[in-house]
C-alpha positions in Angstrom: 0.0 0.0 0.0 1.6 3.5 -1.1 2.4 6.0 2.0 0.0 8.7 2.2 -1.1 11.7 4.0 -4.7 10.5 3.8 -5.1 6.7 4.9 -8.7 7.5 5.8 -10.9 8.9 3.2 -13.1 10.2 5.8 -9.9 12.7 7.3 -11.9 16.0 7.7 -11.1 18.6 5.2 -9.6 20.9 8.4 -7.4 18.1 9.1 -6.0 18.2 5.6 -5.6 21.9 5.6 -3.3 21.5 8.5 -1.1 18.7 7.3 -1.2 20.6 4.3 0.3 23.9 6.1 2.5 21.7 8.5 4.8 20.0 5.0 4.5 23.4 3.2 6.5 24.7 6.1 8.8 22.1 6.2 9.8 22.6 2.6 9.9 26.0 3.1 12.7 25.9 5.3 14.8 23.6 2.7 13.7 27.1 0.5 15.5 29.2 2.8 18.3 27.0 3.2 18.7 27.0 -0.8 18.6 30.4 -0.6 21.0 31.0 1.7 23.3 28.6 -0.1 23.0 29.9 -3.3 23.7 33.8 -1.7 27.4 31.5 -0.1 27.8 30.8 -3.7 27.2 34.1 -5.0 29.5 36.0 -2.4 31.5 33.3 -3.5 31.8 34.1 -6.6 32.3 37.8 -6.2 35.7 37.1 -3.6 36.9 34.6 -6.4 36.7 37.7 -9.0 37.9 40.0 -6.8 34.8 42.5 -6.1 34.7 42.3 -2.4 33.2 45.1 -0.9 34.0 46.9 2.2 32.9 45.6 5.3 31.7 42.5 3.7 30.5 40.3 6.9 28.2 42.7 7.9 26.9 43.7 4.4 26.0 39.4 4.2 25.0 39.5 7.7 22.5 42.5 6.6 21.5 40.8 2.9 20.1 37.1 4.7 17.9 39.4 7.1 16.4 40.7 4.2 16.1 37.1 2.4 14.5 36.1 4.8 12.1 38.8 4.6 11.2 38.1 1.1 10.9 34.7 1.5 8.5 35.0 3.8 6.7 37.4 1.8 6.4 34.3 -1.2 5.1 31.9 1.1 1.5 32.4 0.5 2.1 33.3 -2.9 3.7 29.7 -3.4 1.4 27.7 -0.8 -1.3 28.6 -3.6 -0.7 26.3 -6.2 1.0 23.9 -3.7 -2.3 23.3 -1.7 -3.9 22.4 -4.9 -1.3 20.0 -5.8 -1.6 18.9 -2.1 -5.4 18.3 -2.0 -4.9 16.8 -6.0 -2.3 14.0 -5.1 -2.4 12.0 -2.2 1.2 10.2 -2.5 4.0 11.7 -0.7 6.7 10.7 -3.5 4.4 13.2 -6.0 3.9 15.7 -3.7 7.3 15.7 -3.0 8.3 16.3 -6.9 5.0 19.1 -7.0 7.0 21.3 -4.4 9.9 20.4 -6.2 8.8 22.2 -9.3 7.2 25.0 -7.5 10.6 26.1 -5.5 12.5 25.1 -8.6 11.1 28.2 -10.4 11.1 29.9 -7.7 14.8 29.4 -7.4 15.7 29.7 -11.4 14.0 32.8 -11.7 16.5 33.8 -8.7 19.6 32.1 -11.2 18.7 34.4 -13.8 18.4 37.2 -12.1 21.9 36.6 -10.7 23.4 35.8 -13.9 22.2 39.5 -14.8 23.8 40.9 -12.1 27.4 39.4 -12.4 26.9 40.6 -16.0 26.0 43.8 -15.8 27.0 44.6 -12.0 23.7 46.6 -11.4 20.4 44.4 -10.4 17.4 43.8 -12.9 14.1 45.9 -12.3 11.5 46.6 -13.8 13.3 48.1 -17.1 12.7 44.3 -18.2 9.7 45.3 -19.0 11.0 48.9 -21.8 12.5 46.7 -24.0 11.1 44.9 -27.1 11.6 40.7 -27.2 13.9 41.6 -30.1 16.5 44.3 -27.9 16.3 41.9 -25.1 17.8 38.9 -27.2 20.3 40.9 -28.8 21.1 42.7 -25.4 21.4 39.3 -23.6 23.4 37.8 -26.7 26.4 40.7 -25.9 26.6 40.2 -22.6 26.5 36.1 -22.2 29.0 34.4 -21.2 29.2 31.1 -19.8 32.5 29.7 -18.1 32.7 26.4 -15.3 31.8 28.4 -12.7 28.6 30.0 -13.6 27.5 26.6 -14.9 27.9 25.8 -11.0 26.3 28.1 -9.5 23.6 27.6 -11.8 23.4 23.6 -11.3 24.1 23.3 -7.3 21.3 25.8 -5.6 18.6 22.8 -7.7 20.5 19.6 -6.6 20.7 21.4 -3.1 17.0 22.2 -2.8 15.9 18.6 -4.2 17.9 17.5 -1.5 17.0 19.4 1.4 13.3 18.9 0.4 14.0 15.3 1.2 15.5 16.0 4.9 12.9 19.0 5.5 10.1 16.5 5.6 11.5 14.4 8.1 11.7 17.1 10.4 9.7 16.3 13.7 9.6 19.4 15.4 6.6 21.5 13.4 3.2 21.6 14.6 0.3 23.1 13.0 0.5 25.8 15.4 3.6 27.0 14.1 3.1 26.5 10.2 0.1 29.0 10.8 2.2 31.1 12.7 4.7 31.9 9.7 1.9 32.0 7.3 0.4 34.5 9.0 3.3 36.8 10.0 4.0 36.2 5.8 0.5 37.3 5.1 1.1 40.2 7.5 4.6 41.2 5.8 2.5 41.6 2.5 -0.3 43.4 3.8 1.5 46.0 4.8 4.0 46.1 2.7 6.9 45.7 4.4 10.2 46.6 1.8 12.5 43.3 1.3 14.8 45.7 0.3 17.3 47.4 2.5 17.7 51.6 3.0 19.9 52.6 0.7 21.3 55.5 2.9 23.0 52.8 4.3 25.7 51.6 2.1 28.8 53.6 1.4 28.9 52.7 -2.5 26.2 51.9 -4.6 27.6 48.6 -5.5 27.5 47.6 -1.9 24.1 47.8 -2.1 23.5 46.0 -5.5 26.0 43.4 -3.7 23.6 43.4 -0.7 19.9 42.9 -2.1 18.4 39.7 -2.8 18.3 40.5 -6.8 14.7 38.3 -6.9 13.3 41.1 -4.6 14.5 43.8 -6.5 12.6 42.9 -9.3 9.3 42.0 -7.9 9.1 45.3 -6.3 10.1 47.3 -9.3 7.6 45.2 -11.0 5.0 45.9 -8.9 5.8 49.7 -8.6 5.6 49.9 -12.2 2.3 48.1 -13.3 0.6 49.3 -9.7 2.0 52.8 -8.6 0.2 55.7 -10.2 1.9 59.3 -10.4 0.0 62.5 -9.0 -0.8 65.0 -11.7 -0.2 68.2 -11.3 -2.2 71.3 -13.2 0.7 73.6 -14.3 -2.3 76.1 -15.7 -3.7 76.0 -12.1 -3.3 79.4 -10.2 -1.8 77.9 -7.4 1.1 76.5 -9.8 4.3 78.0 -9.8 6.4 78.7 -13.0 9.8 76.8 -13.0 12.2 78.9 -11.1 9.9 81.5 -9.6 9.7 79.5 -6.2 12.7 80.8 -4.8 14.1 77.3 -4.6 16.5 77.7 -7.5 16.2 81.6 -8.2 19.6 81.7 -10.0 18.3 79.6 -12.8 16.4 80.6 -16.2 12.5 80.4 -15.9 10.4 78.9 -18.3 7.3 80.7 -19.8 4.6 77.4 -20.7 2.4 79.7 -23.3 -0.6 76.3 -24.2 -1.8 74.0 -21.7 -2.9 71.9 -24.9 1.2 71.5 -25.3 2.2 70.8 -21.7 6.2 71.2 -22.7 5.8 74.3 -25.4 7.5 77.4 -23.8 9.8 80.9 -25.3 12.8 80.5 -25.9 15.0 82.6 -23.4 18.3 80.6 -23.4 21.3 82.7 -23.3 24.6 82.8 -25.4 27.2 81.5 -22.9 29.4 79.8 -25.7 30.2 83.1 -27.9 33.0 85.1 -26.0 34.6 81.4 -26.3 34.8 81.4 -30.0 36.2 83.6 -32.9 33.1 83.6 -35.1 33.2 84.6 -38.6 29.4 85.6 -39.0 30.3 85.0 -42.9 30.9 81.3 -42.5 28.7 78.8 -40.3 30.6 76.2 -38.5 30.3 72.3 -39.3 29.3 70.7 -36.0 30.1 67.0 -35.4 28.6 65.2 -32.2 31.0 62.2 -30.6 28.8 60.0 -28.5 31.0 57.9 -26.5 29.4 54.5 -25.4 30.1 54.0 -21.7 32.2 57.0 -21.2 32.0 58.0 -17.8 33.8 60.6 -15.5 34.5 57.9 -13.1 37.6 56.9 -15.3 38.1 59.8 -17.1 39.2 63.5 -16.5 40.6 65.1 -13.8 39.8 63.6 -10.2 38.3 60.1 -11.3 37.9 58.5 -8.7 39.2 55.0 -10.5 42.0 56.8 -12.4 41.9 58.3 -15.7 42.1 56.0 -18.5 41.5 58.1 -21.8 45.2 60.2 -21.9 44.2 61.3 -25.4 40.8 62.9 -23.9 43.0 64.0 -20.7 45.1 65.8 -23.2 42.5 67.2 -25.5 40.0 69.0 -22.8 43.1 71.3 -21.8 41.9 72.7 -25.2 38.6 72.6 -24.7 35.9 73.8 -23.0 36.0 71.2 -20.2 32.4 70.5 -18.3 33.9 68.7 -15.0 30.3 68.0 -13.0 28.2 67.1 -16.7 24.9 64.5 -16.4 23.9 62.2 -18.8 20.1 62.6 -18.9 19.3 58.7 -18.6 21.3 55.6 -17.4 21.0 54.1 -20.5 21.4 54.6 -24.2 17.5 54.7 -25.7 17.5 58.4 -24.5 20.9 60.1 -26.0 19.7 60.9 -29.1 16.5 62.5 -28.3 18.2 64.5 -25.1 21.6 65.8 -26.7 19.6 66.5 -30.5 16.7 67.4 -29.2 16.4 68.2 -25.1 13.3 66.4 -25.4 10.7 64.9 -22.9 11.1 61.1 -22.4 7.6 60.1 -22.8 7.0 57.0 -21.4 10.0 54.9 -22.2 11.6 56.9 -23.8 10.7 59.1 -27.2 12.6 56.5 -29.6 10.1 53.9 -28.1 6.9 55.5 -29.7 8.4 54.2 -33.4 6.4 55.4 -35.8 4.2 57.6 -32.7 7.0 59.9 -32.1 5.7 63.6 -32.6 7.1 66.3 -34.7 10.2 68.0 -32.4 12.8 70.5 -33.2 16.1 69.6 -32.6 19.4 70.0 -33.5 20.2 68.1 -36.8 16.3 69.1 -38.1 16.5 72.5 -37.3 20.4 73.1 -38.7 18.6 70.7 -42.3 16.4 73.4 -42.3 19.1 76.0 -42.3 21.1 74.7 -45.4 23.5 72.2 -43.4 24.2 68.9 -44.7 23.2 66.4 -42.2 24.5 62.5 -41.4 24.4 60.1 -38.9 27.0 57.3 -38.6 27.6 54.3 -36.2 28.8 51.0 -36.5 25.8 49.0 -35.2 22.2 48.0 -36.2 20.6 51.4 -37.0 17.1 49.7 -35.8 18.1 49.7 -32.4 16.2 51.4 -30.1 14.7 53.1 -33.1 17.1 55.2 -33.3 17.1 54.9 -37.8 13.5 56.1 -37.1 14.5 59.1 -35.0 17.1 60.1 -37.1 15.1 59.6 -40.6 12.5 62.1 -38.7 14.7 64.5 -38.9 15.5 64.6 -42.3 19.1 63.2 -41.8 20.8 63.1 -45.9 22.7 60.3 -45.1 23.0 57.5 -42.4 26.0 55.0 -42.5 25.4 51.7 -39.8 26.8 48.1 -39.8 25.3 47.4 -43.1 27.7 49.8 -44.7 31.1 48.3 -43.5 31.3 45.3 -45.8 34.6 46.8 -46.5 36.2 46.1 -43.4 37.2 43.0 -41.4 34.9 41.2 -39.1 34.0 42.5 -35.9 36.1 41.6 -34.4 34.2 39.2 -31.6 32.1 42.1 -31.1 28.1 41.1 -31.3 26.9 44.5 -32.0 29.5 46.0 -34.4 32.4 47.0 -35.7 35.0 48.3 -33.2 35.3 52.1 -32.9 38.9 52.5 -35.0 36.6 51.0 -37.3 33.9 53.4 -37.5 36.7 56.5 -36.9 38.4 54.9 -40.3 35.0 54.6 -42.0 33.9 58.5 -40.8 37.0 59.9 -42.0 36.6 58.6 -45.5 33.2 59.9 -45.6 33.9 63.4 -44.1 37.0 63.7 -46.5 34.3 63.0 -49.9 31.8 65.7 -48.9 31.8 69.3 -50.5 33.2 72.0 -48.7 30.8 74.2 -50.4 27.8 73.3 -47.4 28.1 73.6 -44.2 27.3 70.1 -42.7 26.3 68.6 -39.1 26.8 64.9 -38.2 26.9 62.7 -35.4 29.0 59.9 -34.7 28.0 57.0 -32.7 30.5 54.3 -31.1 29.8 50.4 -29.2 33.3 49.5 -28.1 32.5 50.0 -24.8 30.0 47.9 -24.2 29.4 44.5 -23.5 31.3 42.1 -24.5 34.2 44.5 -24.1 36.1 42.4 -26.7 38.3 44.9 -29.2 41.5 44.1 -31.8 44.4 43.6 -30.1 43.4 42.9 -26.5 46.7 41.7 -25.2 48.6 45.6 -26.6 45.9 47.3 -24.4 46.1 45.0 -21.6 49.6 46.4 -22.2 48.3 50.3 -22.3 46.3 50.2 -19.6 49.2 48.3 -17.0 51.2 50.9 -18.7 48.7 53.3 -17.7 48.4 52.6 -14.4 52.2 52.9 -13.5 51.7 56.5 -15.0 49.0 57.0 -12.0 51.1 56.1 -9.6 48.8 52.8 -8.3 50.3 50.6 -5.9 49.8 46.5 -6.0 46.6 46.6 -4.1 44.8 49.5 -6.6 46.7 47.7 -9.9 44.8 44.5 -8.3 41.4 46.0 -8.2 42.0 47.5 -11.7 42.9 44.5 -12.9 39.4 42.4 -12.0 38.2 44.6 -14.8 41.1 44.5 -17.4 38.4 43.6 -20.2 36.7 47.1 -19.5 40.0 49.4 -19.2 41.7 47.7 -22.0 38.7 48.5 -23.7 38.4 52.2 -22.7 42.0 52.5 -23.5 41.1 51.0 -26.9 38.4 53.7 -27.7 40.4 56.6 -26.3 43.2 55.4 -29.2 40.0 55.7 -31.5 39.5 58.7 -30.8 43.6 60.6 -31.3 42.9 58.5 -34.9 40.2 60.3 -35.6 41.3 64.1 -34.5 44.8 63.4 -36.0 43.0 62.2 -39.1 40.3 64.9 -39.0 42.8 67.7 -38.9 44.4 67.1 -42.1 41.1 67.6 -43.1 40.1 71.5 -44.9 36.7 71.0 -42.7 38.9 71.3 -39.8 39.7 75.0 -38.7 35.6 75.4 -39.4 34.5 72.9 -37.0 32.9 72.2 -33.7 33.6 69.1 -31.7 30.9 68.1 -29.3 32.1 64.8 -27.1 29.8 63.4 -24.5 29.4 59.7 -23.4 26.1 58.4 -23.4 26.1 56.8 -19.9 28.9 56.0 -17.6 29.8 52.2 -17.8 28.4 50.2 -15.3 30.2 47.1 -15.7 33.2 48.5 -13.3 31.2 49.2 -9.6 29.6 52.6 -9.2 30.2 54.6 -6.5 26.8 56.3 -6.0 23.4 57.0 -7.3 24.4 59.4 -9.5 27.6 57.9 -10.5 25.9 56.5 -13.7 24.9 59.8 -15.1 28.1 61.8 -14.7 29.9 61.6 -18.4 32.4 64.7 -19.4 31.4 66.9 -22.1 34.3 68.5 -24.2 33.2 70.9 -26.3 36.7 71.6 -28.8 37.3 73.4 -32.0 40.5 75.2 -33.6 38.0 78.2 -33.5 38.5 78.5 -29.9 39.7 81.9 -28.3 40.4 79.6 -25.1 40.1 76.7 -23.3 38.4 76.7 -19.6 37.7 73.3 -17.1 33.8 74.7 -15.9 32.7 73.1 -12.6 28.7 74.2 -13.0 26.7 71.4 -13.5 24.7 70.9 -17.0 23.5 68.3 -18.4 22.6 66.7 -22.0 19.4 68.1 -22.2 21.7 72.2 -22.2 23.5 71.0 -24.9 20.9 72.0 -28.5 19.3 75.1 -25.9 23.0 76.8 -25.8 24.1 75.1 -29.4 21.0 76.6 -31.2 21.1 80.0 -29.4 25.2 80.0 -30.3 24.5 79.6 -33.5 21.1 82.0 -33.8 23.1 84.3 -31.9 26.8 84.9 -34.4 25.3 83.3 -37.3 22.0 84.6 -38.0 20.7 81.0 -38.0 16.7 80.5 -37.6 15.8 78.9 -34.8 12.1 79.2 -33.2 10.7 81.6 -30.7 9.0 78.6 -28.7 10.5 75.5 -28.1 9.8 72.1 -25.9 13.1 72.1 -24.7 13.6 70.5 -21.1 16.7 72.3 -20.5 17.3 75.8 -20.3 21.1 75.9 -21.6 24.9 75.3 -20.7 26.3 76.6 -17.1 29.6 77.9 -18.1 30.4 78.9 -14.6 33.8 77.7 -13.4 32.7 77.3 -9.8 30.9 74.1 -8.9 26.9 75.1 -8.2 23.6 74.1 -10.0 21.1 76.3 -10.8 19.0 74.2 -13.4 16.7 71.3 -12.3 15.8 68.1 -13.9 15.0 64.6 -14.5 17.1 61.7 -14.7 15.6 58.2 -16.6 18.1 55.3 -15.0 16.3 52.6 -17.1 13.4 52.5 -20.1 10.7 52.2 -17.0 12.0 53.8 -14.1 12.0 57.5 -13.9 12.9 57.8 -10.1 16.0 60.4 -10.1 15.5 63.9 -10.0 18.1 66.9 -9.9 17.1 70.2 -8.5 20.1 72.7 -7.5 22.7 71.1 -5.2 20.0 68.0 -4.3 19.6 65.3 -5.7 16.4 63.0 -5.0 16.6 58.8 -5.9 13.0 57.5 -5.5 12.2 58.8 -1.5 16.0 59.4 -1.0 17.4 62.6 -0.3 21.2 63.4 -0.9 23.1 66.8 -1.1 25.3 67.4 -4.2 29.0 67.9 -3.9 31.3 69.1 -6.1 32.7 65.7 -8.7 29.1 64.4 -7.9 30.1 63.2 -4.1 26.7 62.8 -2.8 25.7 62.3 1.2 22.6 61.6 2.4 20.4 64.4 4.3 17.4 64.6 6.4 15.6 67.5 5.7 11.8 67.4 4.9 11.0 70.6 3.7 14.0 70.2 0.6 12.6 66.5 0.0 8.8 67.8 -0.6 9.7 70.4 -2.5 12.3 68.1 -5.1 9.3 66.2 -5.2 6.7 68.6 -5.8 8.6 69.7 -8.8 9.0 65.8 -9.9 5.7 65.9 -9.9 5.3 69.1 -11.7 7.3 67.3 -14.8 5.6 63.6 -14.1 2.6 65.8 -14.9 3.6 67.2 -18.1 4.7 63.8 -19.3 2.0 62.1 -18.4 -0.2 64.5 -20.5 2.0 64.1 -23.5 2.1 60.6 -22.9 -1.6 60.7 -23.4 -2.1 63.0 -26.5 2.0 62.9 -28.1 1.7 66.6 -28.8 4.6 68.4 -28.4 4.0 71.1 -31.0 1.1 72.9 -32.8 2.0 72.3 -36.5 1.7 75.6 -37.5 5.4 76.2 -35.8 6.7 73.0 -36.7 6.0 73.8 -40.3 7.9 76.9 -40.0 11.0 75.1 -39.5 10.7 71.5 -40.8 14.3 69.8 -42.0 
């Protein structure tokens, strides 16, 4: 006769209930013990590669109180479907192999998650959900990367749990009284929503904390905050509304004028010239303007005090030319907002304006509104144009000529590289094409590199492990810094790779007639974040370097701007000494370059991390990350403040924008057609 939990078949239905409860219980402690053992094997892991955090016992001592936590918080969640399978089957062998099942989800959506994480060094939220099934399998097929020990970690935690399933149902101890016990203080825990999730205030380095977090709660929260959470709206037409700047809050910076509540973002254009008295303008001839957009290029290893070293000495030497923007913010975390931000200072919508495809509405920015003005315009980049959308942004504007990865059957192969062709590649392939056009037209174009990115696999590898050794003794690092370097070597040799790019292609540019006539604009899209991150803000703080032979002088400017100044002070530069048309109202979410040499902020914005979470927001010297409040130092050092009064009023002004995107979200008007038409590439 088979062993079950039912010999009678009169057992009352309470009875069953309990038993049912009682073995949950049990198997929910081999859960916990799977978890803890696969969070040994992921600390594991990160000694073995050499990322150990500081104070590392009490970070893990801190990270399995909050397992715990969420574990608790799954239980009813889970005891669902494994009361029906309980009340279903009445042998213990397939009752054992039910739970089985259950907890091995459970525990391979955990796997996953992880394998993110040691990937991409930042946890994976709810910015899962921004992305198309076709960006996520090209995203995932850069980045993977399979070696003995991941195929451990993934294969242990399941032959552990099978296991301790097994010895958890012997155990002797439970009563019913305690199996109801823990599913009501886990019923309780979600009820009132209790975070899994630790303070962030409490970690010295944002990779502490990414260390710290159980990466399974991470997402489910985000998740739930982003299908469940609902923004306030605010009516910016209201009497009681404030204009931007006219609070007293930030009375140092420009104020925008909103002039029809129909176009939430449409305002006059007020920016000021801050960029002429740098430049000897001939009025006679406009400049050409050519955008650099950096992948990955973050202040945190490049420029003066980065805090890992600098590791572009061709950029080092170039910004003592240059205007120099020490304290500059990229306006996302990611790269589906560059384009629209640096071209256009525009809005991001929802998840972003690329993401609306086809949707996107009519928008001035830079490359349209220079078309417009006689300029040639181009777009090159050695990748899949139909990324992100970003073929259909640039087509939008009118662009002459785009040149991707389907134009560079010339060259080798990519050199291991799944998105591209490497960036000495592209630099090779823009020269050729800059040297061919007329010199008759003025012309705009922007280049866009990949290198560094994921799988940070470039020509040569072993000369710029070379460089960057090379590098590093030029720092002055000592055997315990060259160490921690080295954990990355992939990502510096990589940087140091792109930074050679980029001498090729201002050594090659220069010999070009264009040359004396143009503008350089540099910026990195994001800052890595495959090498920890320091803070919050860490991501977002790129250099910009704006250079050109033109220049009367160089300056290093401490004032923070962001991407979203860049076309407000371009366009006004260029309206201003070169009698170029440019509009009278714009949507601009900027309000211009700070060319201040002191560190301060007197503009205030948004920051999108991810394609779903918009939960950063910059407002003078504050800076506010979801219900966390920090103060702004100069190079971005941020600590943590308690001071109500500042936090409401960051996020009455979040709310202020949430608004206005949430209306434009809803009717994707931007601007009456009767002044696009007036200026339309």
């Amino acid at each position: 006769m088979e062993n079950t939990f039912f010999e009678a078949p009169e057992y009352p239905v309470l009875d069953r209930f309990k038993n049912s409860a009682i073995l949950f219980i049990k198997y929910a402690v081999a859960l916990l013990a799977t978890v803890f053992f696969i969070k040994l094997l992921e600390y594991t892991y990160i000694i073995i590669k050499g990322n150990i955090p500081s104070e590392f016992f009490l970070l893990a001592l801190k990270s399995l109180f909050f397992d715990v936590i969420f574990v608790l918080k799954c239980l009813p969640v889970l005891y669902l479907p494994f009361l029906l399978f309980f009340f279903s089957l009445k042998v213990k062998k397939q009752i054992y192999i039910a739970a089985g099942i259950i907890f091995s989800i459970y525990i391979l959506i955990y796997l996953l998650l992880l394998k993110y994480f040691f990937t991409a060094l930042v946890p994976l939220g709810s910015d899962f959900y921004g992305y198309s099934y076709a960006d996520i399998k090209q995203t995932v097929s850069a980045g993977l990367s399979i070696d003995f020990l991941s195929i451990v970690i993934f294969i242990l935690p399941f032959v552990f749990l099978w296991f301790a399933l097994k010895i958890a149902a012997r155990i002797k101890s439970f009563n019913y009284r305690i199996a109801a016990g823990v599913l009501v203080v886990s019923l309780a825990l979600l009820y009132f929503n209790v975070s899994s999730l630790p303070s962030q205030t409490g970690f010295k380095r944002d990779y502490e904390y990414n260390v710290a977090i159980n990466k399974e709660a991470f997402f489910f929260e985000n998740s739930y905050a982003y299908f469940f959470d609902n923004e306030p709206n605010v009516d910016i037409y209201a009497a009681n509304y404030f204009e931007d700047g006219a609070d007293g809050g930030n009375a140092l910076g420009p104020q925008m004028k909103y002039v029809n509540s129909a176009y939430p973002f449409l305002r006059e254009e007020n920016t000021a010239d801050v960029l002429g008295n740098f430049f000897n303008v001939d009025s006679a001839r406009r400049p050409n303007i050519v955008f650099i957009q950096v992948e990955g290029l973050g202040r945190a290893f490049s420029g003066p005090n980065s805090y890992l070293g600098s590791f572009t000495p061709f950029l080092d030497q170039l910004r003592g030319r240059s205007l120099y923007f020490e304290n500059f913010l990229a306006a996302q975390g990611r790269t589906f907002a560059s384009l629209p931000s640096i071209l256009g200072s525009l809005p991001f919508f929802d998840k972003g304006y690329n993401e609306l495809g086809a949707r996107m509405p009519k928008a001035f920015t830079t490359l349209g509104l220079l078309k417009h003005n006689g300029y040639h315009s181009s777009f090159l980049m050695s990748t899949d144009v139909a990324f992100d959308n970003e073929g259909l942004f640039i087509r939008s504007q009118g662009v002459d000529e785009i040149i991707s990865k389907a134009n560079f059957n010339d060259f080798p192969a990519a050199h291991n590289s799944y998105w591209g062709y490497p960036d000495l590649d592209l630099m090779k392939k823009a020269i050729g094409y800059y040297a061919k056009l007329p010199g008759s037209q003025p012309f705009v174009s922007y280049i866009q590199t990949i290198s560094m990115h994921t799988p940070y696999k470039v020509p040569e590898m072993d000369r710029y492990y070379g460089l960057m050794e090379s590098q590093m003794n030029k720092l002055g690092f000592d055997e315990g810094q060259k160490g921690e370097h080295r954990n990355y070597k992939d990502q510096y040799a990589t940087i140091m790779y792109s930074d050679e790019a980029l001498k090729y292609f201002f050594q090659e540019f220069a010999k070009l007639p264009a040359y004396q006539n143009t503008i350089f604009v540099i910026t990195g899209d994001h800052r890595l974040p495959e090498i920890p991150m320091s803070t919050k803000i860490d991501r977002y703080h790129v250099p910009l370097i704006i250079y050109s032979p033109m220049l009367k002088r160089s300056a290093s400017i401490r004032a923070v701007s962001s991407h979203l100044d860049i076309t407000p002070s371009l366009m006004k530069f260029m309206q201003a000494n070169y009698k170029v048309k440019t509009p009278n109202v714009v949507t601009w979410v900027g309000t211009g370059l700070d060319t201040v040499r002191q560190f301060r902020n007197i503009h205030r914005y948004p920051l999108k991390q991810t394609v779903s979470d918009l939960i950063d927001y910059v407002s003078g010297e504050y800076f506010l990350n979801g219900q966390t409040l920090f103060n702004i130092g100069d190079n971005f050092d941020l600590q943590p403040m308690q001071d109500d009064n500042r936090k409401n009023q960051l996020i009455g002004e979040f709310n202020q924008y949430k608004s206005q995107n949430n209306q434009i979200i809803q009717t994707l008007k931007l601007l009456p057609d009767s002044v696009y038409k007036k200026f339309k590439p």
